[in-house]
N, C-alpha and C positions, 0 to 999 in steps of 0.2 A: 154619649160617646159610643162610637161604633167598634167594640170589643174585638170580632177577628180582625181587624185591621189594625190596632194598636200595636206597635211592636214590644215584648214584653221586656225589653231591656231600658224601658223610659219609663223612671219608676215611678208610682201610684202620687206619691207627693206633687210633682211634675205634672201628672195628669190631673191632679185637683183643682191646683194651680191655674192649667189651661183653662179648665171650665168654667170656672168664675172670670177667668179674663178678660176685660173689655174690649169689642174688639171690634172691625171695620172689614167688610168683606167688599172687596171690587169686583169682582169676576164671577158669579154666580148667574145661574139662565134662570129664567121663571117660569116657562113651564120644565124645564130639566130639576126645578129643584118643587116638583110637586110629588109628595110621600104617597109610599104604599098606600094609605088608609085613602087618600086622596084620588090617585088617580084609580085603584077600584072603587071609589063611589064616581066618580066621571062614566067608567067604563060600564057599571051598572045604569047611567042614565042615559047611554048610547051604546046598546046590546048588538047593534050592527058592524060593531069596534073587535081587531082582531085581538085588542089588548085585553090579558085575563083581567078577571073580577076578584079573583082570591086574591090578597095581598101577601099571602105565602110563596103563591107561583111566581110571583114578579119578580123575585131572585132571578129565576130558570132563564126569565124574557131578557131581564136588564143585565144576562152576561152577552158579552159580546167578540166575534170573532176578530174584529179591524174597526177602523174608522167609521170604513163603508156601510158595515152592518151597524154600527152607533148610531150611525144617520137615519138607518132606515128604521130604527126601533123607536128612536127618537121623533120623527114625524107620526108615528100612528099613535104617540101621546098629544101630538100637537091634536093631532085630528079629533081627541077628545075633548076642545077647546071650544064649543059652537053656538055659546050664546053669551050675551054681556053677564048671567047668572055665575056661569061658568068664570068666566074669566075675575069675576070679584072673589071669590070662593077661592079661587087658586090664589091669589094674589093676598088677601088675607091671611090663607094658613100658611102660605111661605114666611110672612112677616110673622106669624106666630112661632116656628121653627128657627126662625132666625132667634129672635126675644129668645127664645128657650137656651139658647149658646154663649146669650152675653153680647149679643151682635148690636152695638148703637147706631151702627147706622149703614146700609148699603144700597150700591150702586149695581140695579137688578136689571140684565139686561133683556128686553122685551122688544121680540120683532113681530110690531104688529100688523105687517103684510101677511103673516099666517092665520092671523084671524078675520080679517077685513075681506083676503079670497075668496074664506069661504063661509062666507056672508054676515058675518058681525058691523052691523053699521061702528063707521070710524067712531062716531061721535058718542055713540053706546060704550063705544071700549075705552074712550078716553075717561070718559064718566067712570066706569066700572073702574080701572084701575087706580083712577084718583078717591074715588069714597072710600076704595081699601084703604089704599097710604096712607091717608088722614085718619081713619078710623084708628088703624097698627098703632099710627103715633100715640094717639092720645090714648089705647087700653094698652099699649104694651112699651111705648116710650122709644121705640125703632124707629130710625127717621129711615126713609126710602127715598132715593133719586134713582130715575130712570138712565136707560142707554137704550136708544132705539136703535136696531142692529139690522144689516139688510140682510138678509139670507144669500146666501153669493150662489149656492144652488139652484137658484130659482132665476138668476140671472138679471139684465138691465133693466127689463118690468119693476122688479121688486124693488131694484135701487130705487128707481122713479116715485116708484110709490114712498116708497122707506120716506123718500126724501120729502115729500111733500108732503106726507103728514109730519114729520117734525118740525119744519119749517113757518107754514102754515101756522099764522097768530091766532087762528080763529078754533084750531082743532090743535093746537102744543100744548098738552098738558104741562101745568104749572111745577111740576117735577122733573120734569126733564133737562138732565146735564148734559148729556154727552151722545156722539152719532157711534159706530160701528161696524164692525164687517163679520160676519160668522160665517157656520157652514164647512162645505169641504174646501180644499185649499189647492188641491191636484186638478187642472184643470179648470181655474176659477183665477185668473189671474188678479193683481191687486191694483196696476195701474189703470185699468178700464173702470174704476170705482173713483176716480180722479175727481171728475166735473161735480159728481154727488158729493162727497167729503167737502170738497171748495165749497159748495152750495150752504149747509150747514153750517162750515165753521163762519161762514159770512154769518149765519144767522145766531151766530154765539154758540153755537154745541161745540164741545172737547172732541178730540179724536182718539179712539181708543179701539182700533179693528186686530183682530187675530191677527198671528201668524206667524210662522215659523214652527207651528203644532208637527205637521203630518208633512211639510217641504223643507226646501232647506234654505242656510241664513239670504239668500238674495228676494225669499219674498218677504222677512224682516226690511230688511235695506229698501225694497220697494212700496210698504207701509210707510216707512218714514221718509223716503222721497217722494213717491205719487199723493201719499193719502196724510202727512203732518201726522205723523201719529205722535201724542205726547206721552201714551205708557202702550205695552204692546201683551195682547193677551196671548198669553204662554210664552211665544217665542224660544222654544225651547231647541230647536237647531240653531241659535244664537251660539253654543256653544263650540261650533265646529269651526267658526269665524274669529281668530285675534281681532281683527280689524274693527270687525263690528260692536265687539266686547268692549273694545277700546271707546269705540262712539258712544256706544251706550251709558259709558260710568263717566265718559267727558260731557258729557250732553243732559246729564239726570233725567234719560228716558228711562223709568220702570217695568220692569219685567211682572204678570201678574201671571205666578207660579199656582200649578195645580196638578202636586206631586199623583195623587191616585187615582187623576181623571187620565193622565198621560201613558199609566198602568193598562190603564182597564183599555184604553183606546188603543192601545200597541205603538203610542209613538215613541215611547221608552219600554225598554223591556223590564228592567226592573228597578225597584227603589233606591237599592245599591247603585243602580246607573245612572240616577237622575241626573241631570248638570246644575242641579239648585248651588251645589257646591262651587262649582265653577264660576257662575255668575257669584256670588259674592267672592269669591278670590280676585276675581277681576275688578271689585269694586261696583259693580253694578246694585243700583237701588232693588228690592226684590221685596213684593208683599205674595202671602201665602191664601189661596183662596180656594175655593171646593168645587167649581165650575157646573155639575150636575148631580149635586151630593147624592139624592137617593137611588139613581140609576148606577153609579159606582160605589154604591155603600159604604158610604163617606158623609162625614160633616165637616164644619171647619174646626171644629175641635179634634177632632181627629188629624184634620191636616197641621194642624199647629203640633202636634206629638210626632206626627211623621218629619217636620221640619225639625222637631228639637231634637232629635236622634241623629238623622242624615247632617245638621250642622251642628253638632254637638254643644246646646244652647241649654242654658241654667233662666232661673225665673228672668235674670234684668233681660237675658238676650233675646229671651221670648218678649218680654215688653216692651224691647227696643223693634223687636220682629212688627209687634202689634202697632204700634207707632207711626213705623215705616208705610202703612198702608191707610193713617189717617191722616199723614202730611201729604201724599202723592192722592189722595181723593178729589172729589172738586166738591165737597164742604165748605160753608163759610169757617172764616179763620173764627168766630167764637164758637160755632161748634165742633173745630178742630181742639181747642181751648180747652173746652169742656172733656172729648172725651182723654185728652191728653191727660189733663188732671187725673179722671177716673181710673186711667191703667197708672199713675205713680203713685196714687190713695192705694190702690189692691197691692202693688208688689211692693211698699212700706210697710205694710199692715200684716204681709205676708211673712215678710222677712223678718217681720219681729217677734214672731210668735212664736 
């Protein structure tokens, strides 16, 4: 648990609670969620990297003044990413970090046009992140599906590519659920991502692209008219629209919240401001998830204590919280089964004691 980040009015029982929680994370980046210890041994194996080596200074690097500056801190960890070595390495200890939280099963979203650029053969990186997956499974009990996500910064190249290697029978990792849109949102319009998205969900992937982070609710409205989106990551100017609010809780489109990524990135100013509140008042589905945990000093355990405060949530509502994000996954229904059981086993066992 990430201690200055806990609000100290969500008491220690509560937080115990969370920790053993079972629990389902949607929205998490995979190189965003590679640790201190992690990306200084990367940046020690690539000394030509602006990124520090002390994993003390990486506080200093991973604050940030906007989005803009997110992005650009964010790409020169990608840039530590440069051989199929690397990328198994990262992808393993994130499933190990995950295992450590209680996390049975998540949906890690990987845009492998950032490594394929710069020169990771495709068929190395699908290798490399599938021997993780499998490995995590079987030593740590984490099941992992992918979300292959385009970079919208990098423009219609990337989609092309994005799209054709997830399409692609011959190079689609056997893990793969779902397509994507990341990146910055100002200047990255959502309908020119149209023909891609189409392409994809032809070929059976979910659609699950950002938006509404850092614009406002109409490029929501244009994920779910250009791009099908069936849950929308953050969506957090959702809140400034009835109309859309309305759609979203008639439609059981989910919102996939990430209260101290929206902090750190200036799309919210503060916790007290979030609209997590809102979206559920309006009836809107909402799962709670940590989008770049250790660049905003954050876990999803943490984010579950930030949400039991801001919705003023007791154990069932935290398990009803944790639930909510293993019904809206794209899980098979017995491993939705399974961890359904697991979180009513813990707050039974919780609440008896």
């Amino acid at each position: 648990m990430t201690d200055h980040l806990v609000d100290a009015r969500v008491p220690r029982d509560l937080l115990a609670f969370i920790a053993a929680l079972p629990k389902a994370e949607l929205h998490v980046h995979h190189v965003g969620s590679a640790s201190p210890r992690i990306v200084s041994e990367l940046a020690a194996r690539h000394p030509d990297s602006t990124v520090p080596t002390d994993p003390e200074t990486l506080a200093d690097y991973f604050t940030f003044t906007d989005f803009a500056h997110f992005i650009e801190v964010y790409l020169s960890v990608v840039d530590l990413i440069r051989t199929p070595e690397d990328v198994r390495l990262l992808t393993y200890e994130v499933a190990r970090d995950l295992a450590r939280q209680q996390v049975r099963y998540a949906e890690l979203t990987v845009t492998p046009y950032s490594s394929t650029r710069r020169g990771i053969d495709e068929r190395a990186f699908m290798d490399a992140i599938e021997d993780a997956r499998k490995a995590a499974e079987a030593e740590f009990g984490t099941v992992l599906r992918w979300c292959f996500d385009i970079p919208g910064e990098a423009g219609l190249a990337a989609a092309e590519e994005t799209t054709r290697l997830a399409t692609d029978d011959r190079l689609r990792p056997e893990g793969l659920v779902s397509f994507g849109l990341g990146g910055p949102e100002i200047g990255v319009p959502r309908p020119q991502f149209k023909p891609y998205f189409d392409r994809a969900v032809a070929a059976g992937l979910r659609s699950v692209p950002h938006a509404g982070e850092t614009t406002g609710p109409e490029t929501v409205w244009d994920a779910l008219t250009h791009l099908g989106a069936e849950r929308i990551g953050h969506g957090t100017s959702s809140a400034q629209d009835p109309k859309l609010l309305t759609h979203l809780a008639e439609h059981g489109i989910p919102l996939e919240v990430c209260p101290t990524s929206n902090i750190a990135t200036r799309a919210v100013r503060t916790l007290d401001e979030h609209p997590v509140k809102e979206f559920v008042r309006a009836g809107v589905t909402v799962t709670i998830n940590s989008d770049d945990p250790p660049m905003f000093g954050t876990d999803l355990n943490n984010e579950y204590a930030v949400a039991a405060r801001l919705l003023d949530l007791d154990e069932r509502g935290l398990a009803d919280l944790a639930k909510n994000a293993v019904e809206v996954s794209f899980l098979d229904e017995p491993g939705k089964a399974r961890i359904r059981n697991e979180i009513d086993a813990h707050t039974s066992a919780w609440l008896a004691t």
